[in-house]
Backbone atoms as SQL, in Angstrom:
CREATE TABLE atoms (id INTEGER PRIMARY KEY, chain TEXT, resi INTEGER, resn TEXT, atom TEXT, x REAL, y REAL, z REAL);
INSERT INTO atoms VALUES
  (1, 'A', 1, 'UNK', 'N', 105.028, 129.156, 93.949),
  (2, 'A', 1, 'UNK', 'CA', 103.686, 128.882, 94.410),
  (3, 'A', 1, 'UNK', 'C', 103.177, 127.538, 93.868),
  (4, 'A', 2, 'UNK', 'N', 103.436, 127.229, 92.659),
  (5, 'A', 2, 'UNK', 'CA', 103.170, 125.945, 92.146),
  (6, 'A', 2, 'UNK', 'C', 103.784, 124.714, 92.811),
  (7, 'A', 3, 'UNK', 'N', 104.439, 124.623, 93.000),
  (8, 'A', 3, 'UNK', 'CA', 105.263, 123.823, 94.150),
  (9, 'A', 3, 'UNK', 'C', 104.783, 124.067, 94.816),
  (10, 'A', 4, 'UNK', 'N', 104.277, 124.478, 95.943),
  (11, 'A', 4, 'UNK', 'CA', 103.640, 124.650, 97.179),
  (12, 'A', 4, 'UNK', 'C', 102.393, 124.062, 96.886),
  (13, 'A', 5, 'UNK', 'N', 102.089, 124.232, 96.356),
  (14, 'A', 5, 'UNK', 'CA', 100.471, 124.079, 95.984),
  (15, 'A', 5, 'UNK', 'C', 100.464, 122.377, 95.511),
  (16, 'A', 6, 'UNK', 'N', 101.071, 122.278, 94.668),
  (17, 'A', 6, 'UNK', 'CA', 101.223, 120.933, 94.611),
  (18, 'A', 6, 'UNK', 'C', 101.689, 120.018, 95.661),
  (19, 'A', 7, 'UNK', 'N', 102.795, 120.181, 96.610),
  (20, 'A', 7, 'UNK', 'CA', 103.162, 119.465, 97.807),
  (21, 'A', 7, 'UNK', 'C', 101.864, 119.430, 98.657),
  (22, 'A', 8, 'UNK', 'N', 101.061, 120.208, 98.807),
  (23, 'A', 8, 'UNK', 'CA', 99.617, 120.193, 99.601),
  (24, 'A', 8, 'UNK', 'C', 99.053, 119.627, 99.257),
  (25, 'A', 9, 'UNK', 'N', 98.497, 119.506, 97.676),
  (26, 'A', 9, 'UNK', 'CA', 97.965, 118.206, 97.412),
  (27, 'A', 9, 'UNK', 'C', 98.528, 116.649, 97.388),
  (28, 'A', 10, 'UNK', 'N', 99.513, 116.575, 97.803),
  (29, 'A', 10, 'UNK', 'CA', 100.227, 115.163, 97.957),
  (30, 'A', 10, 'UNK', 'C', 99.867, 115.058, 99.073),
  (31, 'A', 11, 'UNK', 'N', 100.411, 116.233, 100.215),
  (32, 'A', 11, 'UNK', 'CA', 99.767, 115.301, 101.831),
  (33, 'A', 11, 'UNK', 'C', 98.301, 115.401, 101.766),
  (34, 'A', 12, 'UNK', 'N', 97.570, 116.204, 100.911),
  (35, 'A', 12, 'UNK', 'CA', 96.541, 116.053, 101.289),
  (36, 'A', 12, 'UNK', 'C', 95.735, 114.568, 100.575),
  (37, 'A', 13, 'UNK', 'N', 96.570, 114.094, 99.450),
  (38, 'A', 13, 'UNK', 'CA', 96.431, 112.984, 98.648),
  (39, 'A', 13, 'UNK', 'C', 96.284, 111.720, 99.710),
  (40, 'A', 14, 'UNK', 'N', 97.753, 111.823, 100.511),
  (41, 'A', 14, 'UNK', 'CA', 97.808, 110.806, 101.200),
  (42, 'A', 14, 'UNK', 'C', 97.457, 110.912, 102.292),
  (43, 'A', 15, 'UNK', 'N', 96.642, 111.831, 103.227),
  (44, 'A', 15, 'UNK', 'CA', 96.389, 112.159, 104.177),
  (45, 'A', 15, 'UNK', 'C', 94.668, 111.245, 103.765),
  (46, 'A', 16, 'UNK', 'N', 94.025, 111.538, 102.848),
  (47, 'A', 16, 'UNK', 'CA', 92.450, 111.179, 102.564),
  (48, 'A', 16, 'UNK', 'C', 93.353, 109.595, 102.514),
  (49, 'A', 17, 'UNK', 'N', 94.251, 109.131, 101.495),
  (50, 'A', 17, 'UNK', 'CA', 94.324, 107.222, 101.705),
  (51, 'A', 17, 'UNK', 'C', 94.474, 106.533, 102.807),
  (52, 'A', 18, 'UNK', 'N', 95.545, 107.780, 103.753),
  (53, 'A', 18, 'UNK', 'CA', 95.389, 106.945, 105.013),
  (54, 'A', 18, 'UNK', 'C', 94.395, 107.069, 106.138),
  (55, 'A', 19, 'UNK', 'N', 93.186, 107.965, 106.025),
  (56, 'A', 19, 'UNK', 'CA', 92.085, 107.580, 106.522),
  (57, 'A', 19, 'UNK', 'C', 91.005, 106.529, 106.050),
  (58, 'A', 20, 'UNK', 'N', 90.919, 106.228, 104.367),
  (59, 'A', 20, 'UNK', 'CA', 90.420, 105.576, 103.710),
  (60, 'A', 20, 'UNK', 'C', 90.976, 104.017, 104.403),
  (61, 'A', 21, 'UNK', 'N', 92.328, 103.537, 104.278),
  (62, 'A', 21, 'UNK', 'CA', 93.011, 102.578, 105.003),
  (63, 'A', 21, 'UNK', 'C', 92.571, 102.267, 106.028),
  (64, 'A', 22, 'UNK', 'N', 92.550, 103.164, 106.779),
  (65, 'A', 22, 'UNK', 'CA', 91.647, 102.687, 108.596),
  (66, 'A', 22, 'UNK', 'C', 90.579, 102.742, 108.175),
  (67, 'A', 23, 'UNK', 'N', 89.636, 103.222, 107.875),
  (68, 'A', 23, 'UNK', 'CA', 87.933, 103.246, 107.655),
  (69, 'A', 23, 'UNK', 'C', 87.915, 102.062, 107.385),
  (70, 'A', 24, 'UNK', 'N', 88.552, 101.328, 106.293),
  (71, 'A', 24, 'UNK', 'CA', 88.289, 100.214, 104.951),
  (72, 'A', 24, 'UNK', 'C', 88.973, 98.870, 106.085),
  (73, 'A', 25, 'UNK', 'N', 89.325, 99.084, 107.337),
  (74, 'A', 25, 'UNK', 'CA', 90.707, 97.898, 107.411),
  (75, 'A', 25, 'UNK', 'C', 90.695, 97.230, 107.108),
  (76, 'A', 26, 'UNK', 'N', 91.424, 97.311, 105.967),
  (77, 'A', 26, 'UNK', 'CA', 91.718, 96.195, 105.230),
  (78, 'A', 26, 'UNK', 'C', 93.387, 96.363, 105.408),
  (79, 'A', 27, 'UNK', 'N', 94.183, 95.194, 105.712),
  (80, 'A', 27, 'UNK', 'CA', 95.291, 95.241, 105.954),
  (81, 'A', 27, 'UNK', 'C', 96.246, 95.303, 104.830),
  (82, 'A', 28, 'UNK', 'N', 95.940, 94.925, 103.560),
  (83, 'A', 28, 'UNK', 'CA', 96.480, 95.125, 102.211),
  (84, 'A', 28, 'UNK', 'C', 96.679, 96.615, 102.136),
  (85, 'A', 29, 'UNK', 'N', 95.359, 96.915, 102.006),
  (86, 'A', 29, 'UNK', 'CA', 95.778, 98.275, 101.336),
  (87, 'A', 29, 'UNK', 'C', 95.937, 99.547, 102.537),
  (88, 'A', 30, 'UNK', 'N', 96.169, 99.135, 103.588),
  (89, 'A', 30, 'UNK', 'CA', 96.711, 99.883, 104.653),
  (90, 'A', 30, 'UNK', 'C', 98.003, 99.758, 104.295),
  (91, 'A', 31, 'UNK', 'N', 98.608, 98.754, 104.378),
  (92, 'A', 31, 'UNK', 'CA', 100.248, 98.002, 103.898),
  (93, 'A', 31, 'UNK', 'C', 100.502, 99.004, 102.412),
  (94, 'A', 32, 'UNK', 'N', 99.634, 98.893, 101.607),
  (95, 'A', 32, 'UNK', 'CA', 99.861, 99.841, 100.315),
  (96, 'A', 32, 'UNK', 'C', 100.349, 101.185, 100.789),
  (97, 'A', 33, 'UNK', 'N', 99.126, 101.770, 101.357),
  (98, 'A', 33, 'UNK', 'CA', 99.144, 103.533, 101.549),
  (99, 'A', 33, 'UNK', 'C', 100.672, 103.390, 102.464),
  (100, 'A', 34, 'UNK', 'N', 100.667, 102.708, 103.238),
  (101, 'A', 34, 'UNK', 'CA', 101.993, 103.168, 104.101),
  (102, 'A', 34, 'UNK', 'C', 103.306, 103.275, 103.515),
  (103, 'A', 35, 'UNK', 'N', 103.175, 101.927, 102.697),
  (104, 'A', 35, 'UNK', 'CA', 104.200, 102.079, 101.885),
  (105, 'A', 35, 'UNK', 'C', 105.164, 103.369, 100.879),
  (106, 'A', 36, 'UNK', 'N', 103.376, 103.299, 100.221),
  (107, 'A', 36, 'UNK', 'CA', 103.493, 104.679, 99.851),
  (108, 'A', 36, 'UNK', 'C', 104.102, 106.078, 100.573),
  (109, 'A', 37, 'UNK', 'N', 103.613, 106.164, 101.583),
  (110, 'A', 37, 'UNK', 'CA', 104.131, 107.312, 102.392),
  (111, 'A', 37, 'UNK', 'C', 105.165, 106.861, 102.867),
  (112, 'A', 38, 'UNK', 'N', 105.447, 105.834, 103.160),
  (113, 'A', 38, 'UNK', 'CA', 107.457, 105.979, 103.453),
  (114, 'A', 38, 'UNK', 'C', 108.177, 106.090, 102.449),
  (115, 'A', 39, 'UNK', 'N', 108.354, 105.720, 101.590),
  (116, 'A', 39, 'UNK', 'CA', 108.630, 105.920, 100.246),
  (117, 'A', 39, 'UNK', 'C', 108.976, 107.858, 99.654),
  (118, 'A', 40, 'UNK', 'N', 107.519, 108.303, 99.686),
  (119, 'A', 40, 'UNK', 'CA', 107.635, 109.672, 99.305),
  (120, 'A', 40, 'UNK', 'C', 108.520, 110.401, 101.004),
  (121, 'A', 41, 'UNK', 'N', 108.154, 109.682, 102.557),
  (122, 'A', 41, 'UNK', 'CA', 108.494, 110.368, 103.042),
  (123, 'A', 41, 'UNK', 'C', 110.391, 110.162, 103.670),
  (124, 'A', 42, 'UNK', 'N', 110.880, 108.823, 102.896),
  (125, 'A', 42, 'UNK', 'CA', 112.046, 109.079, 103.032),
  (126, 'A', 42, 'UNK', 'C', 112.743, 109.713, 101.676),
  (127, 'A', 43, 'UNK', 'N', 112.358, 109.639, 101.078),
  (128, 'A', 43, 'UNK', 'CA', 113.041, 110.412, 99.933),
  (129, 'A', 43, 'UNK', 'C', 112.959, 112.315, 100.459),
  (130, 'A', 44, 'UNK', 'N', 111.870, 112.830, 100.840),
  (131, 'A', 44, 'UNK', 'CA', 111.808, 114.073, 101.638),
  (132, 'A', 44, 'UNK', 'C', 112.406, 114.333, 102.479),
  (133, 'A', 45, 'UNK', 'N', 112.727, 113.178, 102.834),
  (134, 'A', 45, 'UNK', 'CA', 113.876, 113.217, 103.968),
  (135, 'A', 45, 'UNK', 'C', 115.255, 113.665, 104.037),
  (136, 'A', 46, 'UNK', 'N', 115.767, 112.614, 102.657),
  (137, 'A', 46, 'UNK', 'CA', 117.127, 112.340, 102.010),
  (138, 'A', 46, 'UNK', 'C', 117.571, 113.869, 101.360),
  (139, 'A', 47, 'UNK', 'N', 116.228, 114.453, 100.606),
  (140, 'A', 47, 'UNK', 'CA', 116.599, 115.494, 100.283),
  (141, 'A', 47, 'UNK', 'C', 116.874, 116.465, 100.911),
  (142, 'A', 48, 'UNK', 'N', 116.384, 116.488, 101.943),
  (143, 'A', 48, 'UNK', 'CA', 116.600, 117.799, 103.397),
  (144, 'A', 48, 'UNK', 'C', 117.425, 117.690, 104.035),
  (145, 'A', 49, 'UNK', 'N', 118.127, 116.305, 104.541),
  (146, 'A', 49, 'UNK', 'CA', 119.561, 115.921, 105.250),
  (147, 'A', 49, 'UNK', 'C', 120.830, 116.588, 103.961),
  (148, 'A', 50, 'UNK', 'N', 120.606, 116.335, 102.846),
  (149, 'A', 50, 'UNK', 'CA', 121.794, 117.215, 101.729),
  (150, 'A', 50, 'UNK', 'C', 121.399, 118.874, 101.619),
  (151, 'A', 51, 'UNK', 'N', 119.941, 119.236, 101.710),
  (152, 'A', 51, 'UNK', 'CA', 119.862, 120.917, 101.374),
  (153, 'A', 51, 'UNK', 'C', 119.177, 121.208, 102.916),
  (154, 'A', 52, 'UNK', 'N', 120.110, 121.961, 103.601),
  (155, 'A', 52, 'UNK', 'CA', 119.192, 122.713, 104.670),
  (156, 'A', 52, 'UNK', 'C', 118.434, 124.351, 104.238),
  (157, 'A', 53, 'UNK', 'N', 118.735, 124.323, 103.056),
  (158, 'A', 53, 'UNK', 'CA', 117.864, 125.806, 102.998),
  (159, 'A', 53, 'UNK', 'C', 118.574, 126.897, 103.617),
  (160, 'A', 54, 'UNK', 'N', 118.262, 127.813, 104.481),
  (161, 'A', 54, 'UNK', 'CA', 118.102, 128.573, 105.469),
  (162, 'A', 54, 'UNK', 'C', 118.242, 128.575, 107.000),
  (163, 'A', 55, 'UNK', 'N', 118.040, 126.839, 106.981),
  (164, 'A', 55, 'UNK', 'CA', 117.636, 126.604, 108.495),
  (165, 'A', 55, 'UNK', 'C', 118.974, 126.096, 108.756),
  (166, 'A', 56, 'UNK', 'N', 118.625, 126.218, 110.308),
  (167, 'A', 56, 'UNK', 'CA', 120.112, 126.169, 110.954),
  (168, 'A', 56, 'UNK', 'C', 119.694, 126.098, 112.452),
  (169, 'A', 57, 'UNK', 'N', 121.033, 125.175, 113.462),
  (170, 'A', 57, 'UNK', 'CA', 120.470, 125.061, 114.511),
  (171, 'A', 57, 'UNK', 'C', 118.953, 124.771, 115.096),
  (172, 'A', 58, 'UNK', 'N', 118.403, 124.937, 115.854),
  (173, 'A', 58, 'UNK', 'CA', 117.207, 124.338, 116.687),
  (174, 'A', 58, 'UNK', 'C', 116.177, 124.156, 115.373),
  (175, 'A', 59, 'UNK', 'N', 116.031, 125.348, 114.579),
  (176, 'A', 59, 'UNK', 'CA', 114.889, 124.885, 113.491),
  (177, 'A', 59, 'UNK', 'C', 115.445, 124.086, 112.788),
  (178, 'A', 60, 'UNK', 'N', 116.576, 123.643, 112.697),
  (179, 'A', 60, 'UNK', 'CA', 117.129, 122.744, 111.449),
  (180, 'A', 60, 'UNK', 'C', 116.775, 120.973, 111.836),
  (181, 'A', 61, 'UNK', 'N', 117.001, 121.232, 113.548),
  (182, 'A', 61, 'UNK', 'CA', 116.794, 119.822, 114.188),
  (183, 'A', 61, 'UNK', 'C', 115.471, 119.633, 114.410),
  (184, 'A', 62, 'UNK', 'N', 114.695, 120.377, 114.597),
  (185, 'A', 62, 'UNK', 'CA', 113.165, 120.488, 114.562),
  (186, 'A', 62, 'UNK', 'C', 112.937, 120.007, 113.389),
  (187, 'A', 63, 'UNK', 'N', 112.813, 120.469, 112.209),
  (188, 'A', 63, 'UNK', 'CA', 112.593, 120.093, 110.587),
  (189, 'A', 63, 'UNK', 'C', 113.046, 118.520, 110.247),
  (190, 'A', 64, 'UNK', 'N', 114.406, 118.164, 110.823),
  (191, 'A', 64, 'UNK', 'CA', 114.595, 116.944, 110.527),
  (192, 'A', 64, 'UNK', 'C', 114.019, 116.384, 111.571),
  (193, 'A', 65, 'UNK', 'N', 113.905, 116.289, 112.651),
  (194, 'A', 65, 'UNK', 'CA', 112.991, 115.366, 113.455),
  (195, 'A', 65, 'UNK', 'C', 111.422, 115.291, 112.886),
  (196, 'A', 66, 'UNK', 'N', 111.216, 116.468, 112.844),
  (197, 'A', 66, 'UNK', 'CA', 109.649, 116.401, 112.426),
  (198, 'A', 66, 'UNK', 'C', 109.302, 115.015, 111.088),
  (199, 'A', 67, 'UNK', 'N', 110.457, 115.722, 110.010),
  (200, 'A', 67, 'UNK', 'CA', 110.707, 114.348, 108.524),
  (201, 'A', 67, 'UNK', 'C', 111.242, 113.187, 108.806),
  (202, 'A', 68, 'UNK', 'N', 112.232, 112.746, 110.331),
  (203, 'A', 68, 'UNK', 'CA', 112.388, 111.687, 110.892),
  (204, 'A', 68, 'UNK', 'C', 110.805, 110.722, 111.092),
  (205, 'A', 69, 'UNK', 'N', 110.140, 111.781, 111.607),
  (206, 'A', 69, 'UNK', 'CA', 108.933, 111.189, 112.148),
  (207, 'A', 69, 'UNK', 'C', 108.243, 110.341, 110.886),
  (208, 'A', 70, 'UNK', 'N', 107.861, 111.468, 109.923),
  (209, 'A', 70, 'UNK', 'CA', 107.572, 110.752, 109.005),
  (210, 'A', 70, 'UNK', 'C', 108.091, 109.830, 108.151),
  (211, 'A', 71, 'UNK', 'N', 109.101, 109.089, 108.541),
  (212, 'A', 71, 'UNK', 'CA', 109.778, 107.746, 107.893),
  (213, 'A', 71, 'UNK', 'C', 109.348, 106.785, 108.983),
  (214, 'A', 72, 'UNK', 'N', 110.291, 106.748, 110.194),
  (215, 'A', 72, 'UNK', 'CA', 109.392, 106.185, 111.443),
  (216, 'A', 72, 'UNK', 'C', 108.277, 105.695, 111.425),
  (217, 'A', 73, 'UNK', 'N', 107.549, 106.449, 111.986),
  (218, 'A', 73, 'UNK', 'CA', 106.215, 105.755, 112.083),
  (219, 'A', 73, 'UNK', 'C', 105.283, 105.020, 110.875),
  (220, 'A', 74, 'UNK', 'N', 105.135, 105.494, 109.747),
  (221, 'A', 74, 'UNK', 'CA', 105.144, 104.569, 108.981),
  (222, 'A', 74, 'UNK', 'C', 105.642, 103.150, 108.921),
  (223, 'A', 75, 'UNK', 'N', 106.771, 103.047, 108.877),
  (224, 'A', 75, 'UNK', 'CA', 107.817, 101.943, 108.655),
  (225, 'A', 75, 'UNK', 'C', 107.354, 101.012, 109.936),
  (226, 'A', 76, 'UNK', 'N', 107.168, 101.952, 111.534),
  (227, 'A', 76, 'UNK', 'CA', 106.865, 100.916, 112.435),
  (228, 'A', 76, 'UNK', 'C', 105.606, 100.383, 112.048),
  (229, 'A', 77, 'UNK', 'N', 104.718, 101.023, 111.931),
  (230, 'A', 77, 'UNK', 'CA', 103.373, 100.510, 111.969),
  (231, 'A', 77, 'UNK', 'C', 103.366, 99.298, 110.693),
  (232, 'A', 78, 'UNK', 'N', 104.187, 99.213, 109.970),
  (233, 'A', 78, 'UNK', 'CA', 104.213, 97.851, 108.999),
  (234, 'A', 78, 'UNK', 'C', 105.296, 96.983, 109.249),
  (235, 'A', 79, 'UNK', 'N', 105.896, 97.424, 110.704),
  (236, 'A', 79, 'UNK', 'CA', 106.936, 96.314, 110.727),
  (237, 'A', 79, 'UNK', 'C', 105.303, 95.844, 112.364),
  (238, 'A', 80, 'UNK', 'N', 104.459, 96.103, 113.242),
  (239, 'A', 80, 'UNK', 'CA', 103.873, 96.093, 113.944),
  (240, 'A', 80, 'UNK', 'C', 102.560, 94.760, 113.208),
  (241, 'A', 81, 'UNK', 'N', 102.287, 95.660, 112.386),
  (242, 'A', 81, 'UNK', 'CA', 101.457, 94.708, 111.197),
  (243, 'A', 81, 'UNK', 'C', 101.745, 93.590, 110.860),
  (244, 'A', 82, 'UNK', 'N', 102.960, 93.841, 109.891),
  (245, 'A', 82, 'UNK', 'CA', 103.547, 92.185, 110.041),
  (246, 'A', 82, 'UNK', 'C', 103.791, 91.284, 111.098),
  (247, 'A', 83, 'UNK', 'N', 104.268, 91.896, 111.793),
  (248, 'A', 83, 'UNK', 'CA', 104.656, 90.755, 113.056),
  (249, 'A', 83, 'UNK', 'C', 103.058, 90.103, 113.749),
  (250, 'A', 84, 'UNK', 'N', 101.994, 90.897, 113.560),
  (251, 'A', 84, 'UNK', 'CA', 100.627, 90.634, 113.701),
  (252, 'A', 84, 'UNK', 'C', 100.055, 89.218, 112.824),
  (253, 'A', 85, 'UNK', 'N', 100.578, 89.879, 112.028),
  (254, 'A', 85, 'UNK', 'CA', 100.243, 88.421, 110.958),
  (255, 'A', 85, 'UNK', 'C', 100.868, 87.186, 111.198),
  (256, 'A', 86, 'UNK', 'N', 101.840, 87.198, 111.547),
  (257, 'A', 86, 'UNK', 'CA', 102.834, 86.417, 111.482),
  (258, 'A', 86, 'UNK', 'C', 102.118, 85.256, 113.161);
């Protein structure tokens, strides 16, 4: 339960920065928070491609697409950003 409870407060950690990020746009610290979340969300990743748990077949590809997502889109939206600047 402690684990659980704690993983909720991380998305919910980074769920409040990356609304704070858009509210604030400020492109720095949008670039920060994202970072941040690719970071925690490819490592979540890495760890789930070596342990499937339980899951198997359709939920297994569901689970990793879903944690695909969250490396993705992050990563685009600061490769989108940069090229903005640029």
């Amino acid at each position: 339960m402690h684990l659980v409870t704690d993983l909720g407060a991380t998305f919910t950690a980074f769920g409040v920065l990356l609304l704070l990020a858009a509210w604030l746009a400020d492109r720095k610290v949008t670039a920060v928070v994202l970072c941040g979340v690719l970071v925690f969300s490819s490592l979540h990743l890495a760890f789930h491609l070596r342990n499937h748990g339980e899951l198997g077949g359709v939920d297994l590809v569901a689970s990793l697409a879903a944690l695909l997502t969250g490396v993705v889109l992050p990563a685009a939206l600061l490769v989108l950003d940069r090229r903005k600047r640029a």
